[in-house]
N, CA, C, O and CB atoms as a CASP TS submission, in Angstrom:
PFRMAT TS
TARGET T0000
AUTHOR 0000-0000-0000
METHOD Language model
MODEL 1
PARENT N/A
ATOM      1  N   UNK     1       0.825  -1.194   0.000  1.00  0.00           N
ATOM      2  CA  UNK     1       0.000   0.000   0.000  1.00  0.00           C
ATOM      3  C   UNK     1       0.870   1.260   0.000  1.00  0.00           C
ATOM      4  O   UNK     1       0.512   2.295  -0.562  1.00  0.00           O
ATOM      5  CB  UNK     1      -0.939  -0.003   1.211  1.00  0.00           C
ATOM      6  N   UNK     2       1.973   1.134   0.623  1.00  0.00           N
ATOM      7  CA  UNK     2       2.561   2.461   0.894  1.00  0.00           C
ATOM      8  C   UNK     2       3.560   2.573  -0.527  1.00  0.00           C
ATOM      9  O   UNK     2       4.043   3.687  -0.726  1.00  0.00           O
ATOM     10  CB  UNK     2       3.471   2.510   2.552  1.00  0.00           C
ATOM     11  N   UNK     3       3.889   1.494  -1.507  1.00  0.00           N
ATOM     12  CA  UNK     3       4.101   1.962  -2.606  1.00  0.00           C
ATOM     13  C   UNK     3       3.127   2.549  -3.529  1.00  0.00           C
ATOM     14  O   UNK     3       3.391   2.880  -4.684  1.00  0.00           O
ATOM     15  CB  UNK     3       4.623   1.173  -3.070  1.00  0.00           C
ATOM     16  N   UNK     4       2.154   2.645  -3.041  1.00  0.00           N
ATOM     17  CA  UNK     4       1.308   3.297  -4.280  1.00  0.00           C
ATOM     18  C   UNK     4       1.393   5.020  -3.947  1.00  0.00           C
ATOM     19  O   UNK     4       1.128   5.900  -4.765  1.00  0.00           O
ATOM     20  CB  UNK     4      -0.589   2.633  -4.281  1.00  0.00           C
ATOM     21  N   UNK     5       1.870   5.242  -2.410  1.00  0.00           N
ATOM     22  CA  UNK     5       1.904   6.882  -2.130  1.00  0.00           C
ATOM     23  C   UNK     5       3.357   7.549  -2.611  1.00  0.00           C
ATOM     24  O   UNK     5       3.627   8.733  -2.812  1.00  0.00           O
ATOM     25  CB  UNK     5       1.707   7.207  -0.337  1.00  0.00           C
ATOM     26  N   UNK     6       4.462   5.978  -2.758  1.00  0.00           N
ATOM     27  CA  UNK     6       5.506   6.348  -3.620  1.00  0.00           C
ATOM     28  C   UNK     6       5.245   6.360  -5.170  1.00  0.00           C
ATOM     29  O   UNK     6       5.539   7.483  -5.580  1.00  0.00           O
ATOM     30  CB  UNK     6       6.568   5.478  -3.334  1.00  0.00           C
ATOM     31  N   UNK     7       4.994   5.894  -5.762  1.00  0.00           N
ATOM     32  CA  UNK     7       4.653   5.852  -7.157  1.00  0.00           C
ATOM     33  C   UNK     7       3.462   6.596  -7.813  1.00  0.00           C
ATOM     34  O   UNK     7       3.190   6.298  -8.976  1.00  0.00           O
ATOM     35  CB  UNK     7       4.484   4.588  -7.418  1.00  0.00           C
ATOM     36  N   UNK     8       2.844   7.386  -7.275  1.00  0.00           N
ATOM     37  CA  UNK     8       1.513   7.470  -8.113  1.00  0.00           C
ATOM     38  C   UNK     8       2.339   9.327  -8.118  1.00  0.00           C
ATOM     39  O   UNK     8       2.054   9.883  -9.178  1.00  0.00           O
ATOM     40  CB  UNK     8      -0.597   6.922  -7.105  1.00  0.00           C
ATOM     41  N   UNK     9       3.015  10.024  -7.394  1.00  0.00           N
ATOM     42  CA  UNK     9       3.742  11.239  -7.736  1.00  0.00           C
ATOM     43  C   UNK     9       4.464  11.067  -9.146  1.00  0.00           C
ATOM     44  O   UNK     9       4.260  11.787 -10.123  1.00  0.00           O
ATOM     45  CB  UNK     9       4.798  11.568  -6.584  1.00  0.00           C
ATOM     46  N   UNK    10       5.268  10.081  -9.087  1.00  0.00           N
ATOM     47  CA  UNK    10       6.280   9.507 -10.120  1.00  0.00           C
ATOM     48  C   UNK    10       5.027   9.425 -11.472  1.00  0.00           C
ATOM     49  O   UNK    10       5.092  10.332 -12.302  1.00  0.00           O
ATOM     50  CB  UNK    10       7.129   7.673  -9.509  1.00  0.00           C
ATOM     51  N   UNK    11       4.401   8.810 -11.575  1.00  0.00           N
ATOM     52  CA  UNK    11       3.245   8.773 -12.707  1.00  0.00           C
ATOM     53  C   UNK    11       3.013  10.154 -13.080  1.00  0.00           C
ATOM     54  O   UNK    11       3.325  10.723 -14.126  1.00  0.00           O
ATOM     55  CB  UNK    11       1.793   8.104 -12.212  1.00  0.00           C
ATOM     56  N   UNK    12       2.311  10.680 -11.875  1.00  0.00           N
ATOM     57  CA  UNK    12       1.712  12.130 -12.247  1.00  0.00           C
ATOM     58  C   UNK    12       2.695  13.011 -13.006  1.00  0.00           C
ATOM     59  O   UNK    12       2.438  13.563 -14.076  1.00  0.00           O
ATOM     60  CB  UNK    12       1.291  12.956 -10.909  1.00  0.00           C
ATOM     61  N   UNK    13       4.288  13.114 -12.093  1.00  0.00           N
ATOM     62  CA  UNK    13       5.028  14.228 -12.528  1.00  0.00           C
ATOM     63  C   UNK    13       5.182  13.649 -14.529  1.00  0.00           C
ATOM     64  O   UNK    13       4.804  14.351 -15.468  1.00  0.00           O
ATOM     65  CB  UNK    13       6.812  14.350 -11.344  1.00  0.00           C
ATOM     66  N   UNK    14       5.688  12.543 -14.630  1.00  0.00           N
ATOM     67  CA  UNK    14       5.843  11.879 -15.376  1.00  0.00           C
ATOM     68  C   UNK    14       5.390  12.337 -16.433  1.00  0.00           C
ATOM     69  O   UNK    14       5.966  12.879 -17.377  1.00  0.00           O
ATOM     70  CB  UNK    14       5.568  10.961 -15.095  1.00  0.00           C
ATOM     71  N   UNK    15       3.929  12.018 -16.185  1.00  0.00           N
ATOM     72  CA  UNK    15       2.868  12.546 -17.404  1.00  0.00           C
ATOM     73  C   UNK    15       3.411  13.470 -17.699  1.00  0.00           C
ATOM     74  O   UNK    15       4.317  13.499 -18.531  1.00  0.00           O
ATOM     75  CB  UNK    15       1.408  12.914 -17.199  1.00  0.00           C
ATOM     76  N   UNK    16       2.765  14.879 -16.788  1.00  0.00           N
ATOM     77  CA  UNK    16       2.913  16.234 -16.939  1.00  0.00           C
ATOM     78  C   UNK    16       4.242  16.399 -18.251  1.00  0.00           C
ATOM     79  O   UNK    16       4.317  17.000 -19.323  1.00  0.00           O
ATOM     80  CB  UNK    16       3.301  16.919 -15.280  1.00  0.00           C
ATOM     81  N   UNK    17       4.981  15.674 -17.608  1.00  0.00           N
ATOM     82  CA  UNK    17       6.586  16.079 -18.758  1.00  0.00           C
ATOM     83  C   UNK    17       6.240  15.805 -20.321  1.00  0.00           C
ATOM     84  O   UNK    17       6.348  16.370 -21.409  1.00  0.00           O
ATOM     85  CB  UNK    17       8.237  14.764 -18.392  1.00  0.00           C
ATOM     86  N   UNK    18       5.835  14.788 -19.855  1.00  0.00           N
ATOM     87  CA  UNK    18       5.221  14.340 -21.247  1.00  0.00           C
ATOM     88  C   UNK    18       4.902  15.226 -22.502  1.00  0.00           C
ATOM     89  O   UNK    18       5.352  15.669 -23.559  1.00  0.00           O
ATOM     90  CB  UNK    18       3.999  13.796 -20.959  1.00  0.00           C
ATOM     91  N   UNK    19       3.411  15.165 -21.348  1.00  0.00           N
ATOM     92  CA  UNK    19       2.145  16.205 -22.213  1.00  0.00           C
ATOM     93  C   UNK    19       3.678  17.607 -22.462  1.00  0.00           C
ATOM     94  O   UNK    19       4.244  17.667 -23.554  1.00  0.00           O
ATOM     95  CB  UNK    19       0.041  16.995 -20.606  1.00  0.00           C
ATOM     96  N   UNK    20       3.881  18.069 -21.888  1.00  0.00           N
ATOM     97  CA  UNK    20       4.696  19.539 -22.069  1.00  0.00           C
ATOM     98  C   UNK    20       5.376  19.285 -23.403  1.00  0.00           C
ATOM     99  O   UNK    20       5.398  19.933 -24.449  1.00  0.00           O
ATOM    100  CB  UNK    20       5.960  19.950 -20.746  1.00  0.00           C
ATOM    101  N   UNK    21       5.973  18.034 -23.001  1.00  0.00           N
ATOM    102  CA  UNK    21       6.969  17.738 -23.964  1.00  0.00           C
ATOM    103  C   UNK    21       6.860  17.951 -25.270  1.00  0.00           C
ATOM    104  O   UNK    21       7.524  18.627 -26.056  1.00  0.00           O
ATOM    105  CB  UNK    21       7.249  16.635 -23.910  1.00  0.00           C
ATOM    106  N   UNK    22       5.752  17.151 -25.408  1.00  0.00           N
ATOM    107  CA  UNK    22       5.221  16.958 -27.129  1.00  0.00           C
ATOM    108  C   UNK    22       4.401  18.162 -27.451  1.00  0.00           C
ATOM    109  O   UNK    22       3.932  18.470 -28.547  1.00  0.00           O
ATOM    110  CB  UNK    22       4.120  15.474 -27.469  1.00  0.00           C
ATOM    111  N   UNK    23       4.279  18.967 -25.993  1.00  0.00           N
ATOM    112  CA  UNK    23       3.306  20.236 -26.795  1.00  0.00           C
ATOM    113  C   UNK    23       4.217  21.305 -27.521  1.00  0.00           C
ATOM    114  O   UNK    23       3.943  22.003 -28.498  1.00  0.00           O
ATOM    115  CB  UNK    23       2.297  21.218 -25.577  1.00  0.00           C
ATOM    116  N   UNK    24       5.581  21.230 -26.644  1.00  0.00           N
ATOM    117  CA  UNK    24       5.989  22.063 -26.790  1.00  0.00           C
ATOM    118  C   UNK    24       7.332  21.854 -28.199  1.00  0.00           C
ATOM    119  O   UNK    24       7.892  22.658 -28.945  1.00  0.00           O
ATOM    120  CB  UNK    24       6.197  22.427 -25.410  1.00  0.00           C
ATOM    121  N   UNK    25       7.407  20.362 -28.016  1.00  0.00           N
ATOM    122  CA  UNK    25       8.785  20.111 -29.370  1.00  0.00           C
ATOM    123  C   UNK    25       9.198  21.013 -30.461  1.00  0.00           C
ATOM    124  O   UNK    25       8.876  22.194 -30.337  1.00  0.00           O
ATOM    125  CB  UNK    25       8.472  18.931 -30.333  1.00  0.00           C
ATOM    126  N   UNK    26       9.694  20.745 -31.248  1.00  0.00           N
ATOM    127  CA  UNK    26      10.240  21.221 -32.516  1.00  0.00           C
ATOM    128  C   UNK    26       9.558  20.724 -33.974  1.00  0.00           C
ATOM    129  O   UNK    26       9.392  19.643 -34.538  1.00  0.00           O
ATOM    130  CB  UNK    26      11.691  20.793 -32.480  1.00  0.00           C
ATOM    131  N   UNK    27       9.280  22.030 -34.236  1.00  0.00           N
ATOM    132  CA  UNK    27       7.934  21.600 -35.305  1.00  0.00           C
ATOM    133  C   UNK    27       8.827  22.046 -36.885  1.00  0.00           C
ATOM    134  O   UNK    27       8.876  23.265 -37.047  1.00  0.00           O
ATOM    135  CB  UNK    27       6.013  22.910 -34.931  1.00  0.00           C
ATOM    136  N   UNK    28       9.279  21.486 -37.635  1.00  0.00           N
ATOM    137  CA  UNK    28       9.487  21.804 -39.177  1.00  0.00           C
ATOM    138  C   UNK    28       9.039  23.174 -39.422  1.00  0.00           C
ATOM    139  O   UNK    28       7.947  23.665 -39.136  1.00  0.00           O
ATOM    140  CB  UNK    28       8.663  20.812 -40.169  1.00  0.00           C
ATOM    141  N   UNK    29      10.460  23.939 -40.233  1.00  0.00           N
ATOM    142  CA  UNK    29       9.629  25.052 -40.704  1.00  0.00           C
ATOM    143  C   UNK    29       8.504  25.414 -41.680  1.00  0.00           C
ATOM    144  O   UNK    29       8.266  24.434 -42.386  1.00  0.00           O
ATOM    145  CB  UNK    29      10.298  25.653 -40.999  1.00  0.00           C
ATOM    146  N   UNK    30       8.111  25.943 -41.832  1.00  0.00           N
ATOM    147  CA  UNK    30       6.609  26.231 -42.936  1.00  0.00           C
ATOM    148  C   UNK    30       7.120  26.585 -43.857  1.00  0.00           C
ATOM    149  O   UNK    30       6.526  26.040 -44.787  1.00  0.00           O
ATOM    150  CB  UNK    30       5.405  27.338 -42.669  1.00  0.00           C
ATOM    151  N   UNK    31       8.330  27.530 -44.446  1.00  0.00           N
ATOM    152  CA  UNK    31       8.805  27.243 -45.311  1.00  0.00           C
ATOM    153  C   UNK    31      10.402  26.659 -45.999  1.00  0.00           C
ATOM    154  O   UNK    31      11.522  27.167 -45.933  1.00  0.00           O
ATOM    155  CB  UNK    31       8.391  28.010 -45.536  1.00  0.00           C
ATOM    156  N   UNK    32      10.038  25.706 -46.490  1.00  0.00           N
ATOM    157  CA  UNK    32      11.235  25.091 -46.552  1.00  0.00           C
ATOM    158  C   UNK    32      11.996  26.254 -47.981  1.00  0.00           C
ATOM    159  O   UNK    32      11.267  26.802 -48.808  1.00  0.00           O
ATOM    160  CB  UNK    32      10.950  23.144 -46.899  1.00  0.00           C
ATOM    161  N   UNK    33      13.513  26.406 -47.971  1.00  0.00           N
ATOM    162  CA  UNK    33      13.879  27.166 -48.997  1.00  0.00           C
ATOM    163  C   UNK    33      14.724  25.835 -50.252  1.00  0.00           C
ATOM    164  O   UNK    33      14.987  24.701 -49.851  1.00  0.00           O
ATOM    165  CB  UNK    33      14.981  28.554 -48.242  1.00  0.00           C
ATOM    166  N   UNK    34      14.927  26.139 -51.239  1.00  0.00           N
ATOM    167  CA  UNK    34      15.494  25.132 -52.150  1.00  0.00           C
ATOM    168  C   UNK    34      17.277  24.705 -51.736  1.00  0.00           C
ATOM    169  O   UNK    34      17.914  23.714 -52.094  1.00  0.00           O
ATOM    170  CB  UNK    34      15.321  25.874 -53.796  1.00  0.00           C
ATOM    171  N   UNK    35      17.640  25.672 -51.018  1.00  0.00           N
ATOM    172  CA  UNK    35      18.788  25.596 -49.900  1.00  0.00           C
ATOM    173  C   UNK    35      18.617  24.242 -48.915  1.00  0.00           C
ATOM    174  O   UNK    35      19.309  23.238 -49.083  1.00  0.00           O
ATOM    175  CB  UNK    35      18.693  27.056 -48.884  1.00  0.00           C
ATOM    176  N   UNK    36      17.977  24.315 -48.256  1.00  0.00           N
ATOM    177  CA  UNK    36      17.668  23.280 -47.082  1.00  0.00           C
ATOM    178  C   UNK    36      16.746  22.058 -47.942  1.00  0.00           C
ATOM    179  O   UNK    36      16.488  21.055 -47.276  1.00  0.00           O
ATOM    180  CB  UNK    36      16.637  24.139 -45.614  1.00  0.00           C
ATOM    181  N   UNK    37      16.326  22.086 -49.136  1.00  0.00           N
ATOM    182  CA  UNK    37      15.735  20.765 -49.724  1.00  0.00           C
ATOM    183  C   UNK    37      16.835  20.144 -50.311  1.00  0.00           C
ATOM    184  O   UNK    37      16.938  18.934 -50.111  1.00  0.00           O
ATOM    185  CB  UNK    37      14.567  20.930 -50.802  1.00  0.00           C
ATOM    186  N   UNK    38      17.820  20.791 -51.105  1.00  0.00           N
ATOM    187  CA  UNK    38      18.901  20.060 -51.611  1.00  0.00           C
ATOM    188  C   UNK    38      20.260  19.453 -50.210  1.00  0.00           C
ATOM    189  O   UNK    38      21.085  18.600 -50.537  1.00  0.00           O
ATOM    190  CB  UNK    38      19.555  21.255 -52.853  1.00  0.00           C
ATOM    191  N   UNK    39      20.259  20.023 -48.823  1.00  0.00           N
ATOM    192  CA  UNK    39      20.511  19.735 -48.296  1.00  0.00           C
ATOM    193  C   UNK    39      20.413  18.332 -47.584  1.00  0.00           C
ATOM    194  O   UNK    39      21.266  17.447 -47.513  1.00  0.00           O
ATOM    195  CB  UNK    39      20.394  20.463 -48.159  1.00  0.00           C
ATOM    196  N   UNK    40      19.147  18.380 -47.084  1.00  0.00           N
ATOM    197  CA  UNK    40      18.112  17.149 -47.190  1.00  0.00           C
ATOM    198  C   UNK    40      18.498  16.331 -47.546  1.00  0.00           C
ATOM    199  O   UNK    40      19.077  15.508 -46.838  1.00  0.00           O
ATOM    200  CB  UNK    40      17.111  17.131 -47.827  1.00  0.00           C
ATOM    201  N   UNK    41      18.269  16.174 -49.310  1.00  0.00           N
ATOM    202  CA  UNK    41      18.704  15.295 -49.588  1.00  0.00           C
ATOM    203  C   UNK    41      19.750  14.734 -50.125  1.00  0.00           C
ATOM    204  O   UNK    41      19.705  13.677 -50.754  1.00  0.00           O
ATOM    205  CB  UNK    41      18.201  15.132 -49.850  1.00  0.00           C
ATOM    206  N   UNK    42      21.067  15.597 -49.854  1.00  0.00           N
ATOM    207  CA  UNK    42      22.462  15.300 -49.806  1.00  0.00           C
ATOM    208  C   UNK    42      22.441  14.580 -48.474  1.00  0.00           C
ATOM    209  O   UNK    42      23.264  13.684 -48.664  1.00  0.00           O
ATOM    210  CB  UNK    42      23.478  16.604 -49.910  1.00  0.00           C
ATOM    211  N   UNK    43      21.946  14.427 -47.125  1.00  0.00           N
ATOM    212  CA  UNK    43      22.611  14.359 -46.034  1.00  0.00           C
ATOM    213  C   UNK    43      21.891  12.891 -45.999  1.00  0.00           C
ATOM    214  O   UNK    43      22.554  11.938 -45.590  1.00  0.00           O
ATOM    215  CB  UNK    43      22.447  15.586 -44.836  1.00  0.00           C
ATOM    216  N   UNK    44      20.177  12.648 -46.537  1.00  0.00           N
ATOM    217  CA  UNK    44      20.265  11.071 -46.775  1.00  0.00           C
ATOM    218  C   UNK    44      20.659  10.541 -47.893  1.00  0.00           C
ATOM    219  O   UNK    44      19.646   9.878 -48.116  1.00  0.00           O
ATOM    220  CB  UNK    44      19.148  10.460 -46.641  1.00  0.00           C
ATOM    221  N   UNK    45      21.394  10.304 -48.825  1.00  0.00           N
ATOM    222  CA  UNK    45      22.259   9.864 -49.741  1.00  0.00           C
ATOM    223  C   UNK    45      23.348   9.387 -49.402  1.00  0.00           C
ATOM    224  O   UNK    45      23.956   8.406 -49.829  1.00  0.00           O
ATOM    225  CB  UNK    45      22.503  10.624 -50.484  1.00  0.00           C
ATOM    226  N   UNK    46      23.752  10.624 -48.057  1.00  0.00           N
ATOM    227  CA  UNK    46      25.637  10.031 -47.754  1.00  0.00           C
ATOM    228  C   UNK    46      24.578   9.452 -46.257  1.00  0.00           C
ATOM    229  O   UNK    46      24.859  10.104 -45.251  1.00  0.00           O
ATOM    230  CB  UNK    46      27.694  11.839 -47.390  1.00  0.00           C
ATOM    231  N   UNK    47      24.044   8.931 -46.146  1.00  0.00           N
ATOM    232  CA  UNK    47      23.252   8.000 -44.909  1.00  0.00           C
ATOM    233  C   UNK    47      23.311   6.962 -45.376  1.00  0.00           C
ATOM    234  O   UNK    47      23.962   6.105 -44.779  1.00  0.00           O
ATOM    235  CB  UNK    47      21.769   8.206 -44.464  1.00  0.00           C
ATOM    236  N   UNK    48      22.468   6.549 -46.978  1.00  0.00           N
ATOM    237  CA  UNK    48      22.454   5.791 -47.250  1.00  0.00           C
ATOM    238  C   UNK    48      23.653   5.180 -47.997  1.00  0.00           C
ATOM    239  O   UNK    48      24.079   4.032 -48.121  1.00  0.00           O
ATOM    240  CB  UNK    48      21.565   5.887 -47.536  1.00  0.00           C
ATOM    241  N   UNK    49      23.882   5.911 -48.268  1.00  0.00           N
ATOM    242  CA  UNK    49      25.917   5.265 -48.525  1.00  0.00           C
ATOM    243  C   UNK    49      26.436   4.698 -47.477  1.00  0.00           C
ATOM    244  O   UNK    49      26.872   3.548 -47.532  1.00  0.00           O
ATOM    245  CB  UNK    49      27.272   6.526 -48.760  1.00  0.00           C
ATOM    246  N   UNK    50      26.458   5.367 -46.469  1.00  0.00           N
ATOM    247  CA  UNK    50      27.035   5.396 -44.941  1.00  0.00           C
ATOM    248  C   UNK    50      26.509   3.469 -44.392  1.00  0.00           C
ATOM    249  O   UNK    50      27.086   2.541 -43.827  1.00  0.00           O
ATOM    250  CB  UNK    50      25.923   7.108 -43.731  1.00  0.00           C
ATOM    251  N   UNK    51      24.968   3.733 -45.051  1.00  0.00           N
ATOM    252  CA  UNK    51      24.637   1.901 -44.758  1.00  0.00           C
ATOM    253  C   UNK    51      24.622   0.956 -44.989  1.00  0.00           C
ATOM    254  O   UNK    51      24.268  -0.016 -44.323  1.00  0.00           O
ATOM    255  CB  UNK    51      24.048   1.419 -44.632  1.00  0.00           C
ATOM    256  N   UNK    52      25.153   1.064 -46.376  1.00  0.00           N
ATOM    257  CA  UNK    52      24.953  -0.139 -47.650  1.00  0.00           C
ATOM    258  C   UNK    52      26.866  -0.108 -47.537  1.00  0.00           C
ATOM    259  O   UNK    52      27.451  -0.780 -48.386  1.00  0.00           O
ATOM    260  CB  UNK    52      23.862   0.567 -49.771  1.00  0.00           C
ATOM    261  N   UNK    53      27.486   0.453 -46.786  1.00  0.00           N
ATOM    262  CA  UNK    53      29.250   0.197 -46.570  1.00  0.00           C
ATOM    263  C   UNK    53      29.893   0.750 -47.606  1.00  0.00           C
ATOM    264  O   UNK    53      30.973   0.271 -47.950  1.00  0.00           O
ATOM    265  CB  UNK    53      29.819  -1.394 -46.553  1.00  0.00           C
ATOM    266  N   UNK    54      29.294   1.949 -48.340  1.00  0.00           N
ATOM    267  CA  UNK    54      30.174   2.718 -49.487  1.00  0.00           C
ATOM    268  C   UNK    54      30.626   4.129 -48.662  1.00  0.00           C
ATOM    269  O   UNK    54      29.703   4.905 -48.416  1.00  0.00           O
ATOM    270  CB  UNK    54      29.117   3.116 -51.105  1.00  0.00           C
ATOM    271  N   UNK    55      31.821   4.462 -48.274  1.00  0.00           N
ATOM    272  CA  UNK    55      32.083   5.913 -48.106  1.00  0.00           C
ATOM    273  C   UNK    55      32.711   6.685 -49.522  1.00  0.00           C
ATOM    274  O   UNK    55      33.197   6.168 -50.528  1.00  0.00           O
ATOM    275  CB  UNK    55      33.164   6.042 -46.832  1.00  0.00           C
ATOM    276  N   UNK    56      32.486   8.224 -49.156  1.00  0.00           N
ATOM    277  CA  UNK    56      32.655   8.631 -50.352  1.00  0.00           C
ATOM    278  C   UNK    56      34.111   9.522 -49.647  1.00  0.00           C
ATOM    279  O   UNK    56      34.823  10.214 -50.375  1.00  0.00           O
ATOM    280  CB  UNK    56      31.175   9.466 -51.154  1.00  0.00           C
TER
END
């Protein structure tokens, strides 16, 4: 019984972080520029190089 007056704070605070968390994250900008799209997809190309064991 007396773990439930330890644990049920731990839940609550828990949540709370949570919920904040995801309210508050990092959201993509609205506009992307042709700068940061060709970026993009330079940086998964040398990823996918990076996985299939080809370095450049």
């Amino acid at each position: 019984m007396i773990w439930l007056y330890l644990l049920i704070p731990v839940f609550l605070i828990g949540g709370i972080a949570i919920y904040f968390e995801k309210k508050s994250g990092m959201k993509p900008p609205k506009d992307a520029t042709e700068k940061q799209i060709d970026k993009l997809a330079e940086m998964k190309s040398q990823q996918e190089n990076n996985q299939n064991g080809f370095y450049q």
